[in-house]
C-alpha positions, 0 to 999 in steps of 0.5 A: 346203775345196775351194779347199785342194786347189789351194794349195801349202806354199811354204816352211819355218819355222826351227822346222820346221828345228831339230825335223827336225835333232833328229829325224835326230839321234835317229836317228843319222844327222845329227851334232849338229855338223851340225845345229847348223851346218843350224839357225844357218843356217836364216834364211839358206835361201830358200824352197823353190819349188814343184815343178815339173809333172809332164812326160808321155811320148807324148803322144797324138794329138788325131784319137784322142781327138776321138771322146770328144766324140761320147758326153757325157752318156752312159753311161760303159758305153757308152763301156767298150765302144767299141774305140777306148777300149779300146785308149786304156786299154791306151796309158795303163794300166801292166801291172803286178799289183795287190792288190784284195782279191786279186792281179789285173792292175791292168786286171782291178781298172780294168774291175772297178770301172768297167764297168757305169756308168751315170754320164754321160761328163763332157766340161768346155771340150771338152777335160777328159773324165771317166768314171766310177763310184759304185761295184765289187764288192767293198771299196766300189771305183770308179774313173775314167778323166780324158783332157785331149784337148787335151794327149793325156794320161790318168790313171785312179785306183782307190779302195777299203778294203783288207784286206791290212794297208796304210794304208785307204782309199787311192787310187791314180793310175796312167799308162803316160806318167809315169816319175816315181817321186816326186810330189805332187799339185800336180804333177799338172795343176789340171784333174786336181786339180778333176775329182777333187774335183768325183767324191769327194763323189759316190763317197763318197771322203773328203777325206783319204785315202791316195794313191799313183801308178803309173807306167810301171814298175808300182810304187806311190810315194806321191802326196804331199799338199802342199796346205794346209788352211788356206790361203784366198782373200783375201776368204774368212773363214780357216778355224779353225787347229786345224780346219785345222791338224789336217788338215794333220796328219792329211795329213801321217801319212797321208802317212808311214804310207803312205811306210813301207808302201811302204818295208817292201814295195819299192814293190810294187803287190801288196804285203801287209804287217801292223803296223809294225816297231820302227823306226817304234814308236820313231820315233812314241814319239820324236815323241810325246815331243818335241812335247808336247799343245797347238795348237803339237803340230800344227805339231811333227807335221806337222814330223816326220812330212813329214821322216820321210816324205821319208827314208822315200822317199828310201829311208833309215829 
């Protein structure tokens, strides 16, 4: 399942295109008019291309990484205590408040979860570093910290079990050099992408689960998934559709739940909220009356639910 990660959803059928006309219809945005002139000319759409990789800012120097070779192998505490990390951490971490079990400095939840770590500092090619943790004090917490030396670029990600009525367990990317304010994972480098995968297991973090990234401006937007699980290399056995399908949709609703939390709490990195208002009640009551039982309500779901996505970050309900 791995390989999954690393693949990305090219294009849209013309099914896909009818169901979210519909939707956007019911919700009174679209008009029946439009969408019907947006489905007849579905066939004539070309696929979407990838997006593109993320761009980041300020790149650091190499001769302020190089001494990150110096601890492989060793324990990441040691690391956490040498200066120079410590002032790399301030160049890459954004200042902002997040909620971990209470409301702190997202660099107060960063030390928290990473400080103590007796895992070894992973360097990959001489130039992909890895620290890392098992485990926080609190709501089953860990973290990293990844650096390409080579790129002068760093990301750290903070993983536990909320409690303060957002989607959970989640996952949170975060560096002072994005600007972005709407990815998906494929933009992020594929070094990223493999470090991360080859950490979960260890750390006990499941394949599937709610993802966000923090850029420079302290706010929290979703890290879309855009992977496909049911991709496959060509001399592999393909994956069973409904196992696979149902993950793209699993995928696809973690994806959305997490969009409308963000959405009701203004992309707040601290943000507390509980249930969900009667918009998307009757949005999910919409989606469960359209798309029916079956293997095809796996594709009708993974449809609506990264349509409504998109509005939802896009700002609209």
């Amino acid at each position: 399942m791995r390989s999954c990660l690393y693949s990305i959803r090219h294009a849209k059928t013309i099914t896909v295109l009818v169901f979210a006309a519909q939707l956007l219809i019911a919700m009174g945005i679209l008009q029946p008019n439009a969408a019907a002139q947006d489905a007849g000319n579905a066939a004539a759409l070309a696929p979407e291309p990838p997006p593109p990789p993320v761009v980041f800012q300020n790149p650091i120097p190499g001769n302020q990484l190089a001494f990150l070779n110096d601890y492989a192998g060793k324990p990441s505490k040691d690391l956490l205590k040498d200066k120079r990390f410590r002032e790399l951490l301030k160049l890459t971490t954004p200042r902002t408040v997040y909620h971990y079990g209470r409301d702190m400095p997202l660099e107060m939840t960063r030390d928290e979860m990473l400080d103590g770590s007796a895992l070894p500092v992973f360097v990959r090619d001489g130039r992909y570093v890895m620290v890392t943790s098992k485990g926080g004090p609190i709501l089953f917490g860990k973290g990293f910290m990844w650096i390409d030396m080579k790129d002068g670029i760093a990301l750290g990600g903070v993983f536990f079990r909320p409690i303060n009525g957002e989607p959970t367990p989640t996952l949170a990317v975060f560096s002072r050099q994005l600007k972005d304010t709407s990815l998906s994972m494929s933009q992020l480098p594929l070094a990223f992408a493999e470090d991360v995968s080859r950490w979960a297991p260890d750390a006990n973090v499941p394949a599937l689960t709610v993802r966000y990234f923090i850029p420079e401006n302290g706010k929290k937007y979703v890290l879309v998934h855009d992977e496909d699980y049911c991709d496959h290399p060509e001399n592999a056995t393909a994956p069973p559709q409904n196992q696979c399908q149902a993950l793209n949709a699993d995928a696809a609703d973690i994806d959305m739940n997490a969009a409308y939390f963000m959405h009701e709490t203004g992309n707040a990195a601290n943000a507390t909220a509980w249930g969900l208002g009667p918009d998307q009640v009757a949005w999910i009551g919409l989606r469960d009356r359209r798309c029916g039982t079956g293997f095809n309500n796996l594709r009708c779901r993974i449809s609506y639910a990264h349509e409504r996505t998109r509005l939802l970050i896009g700002g609209r309900r």
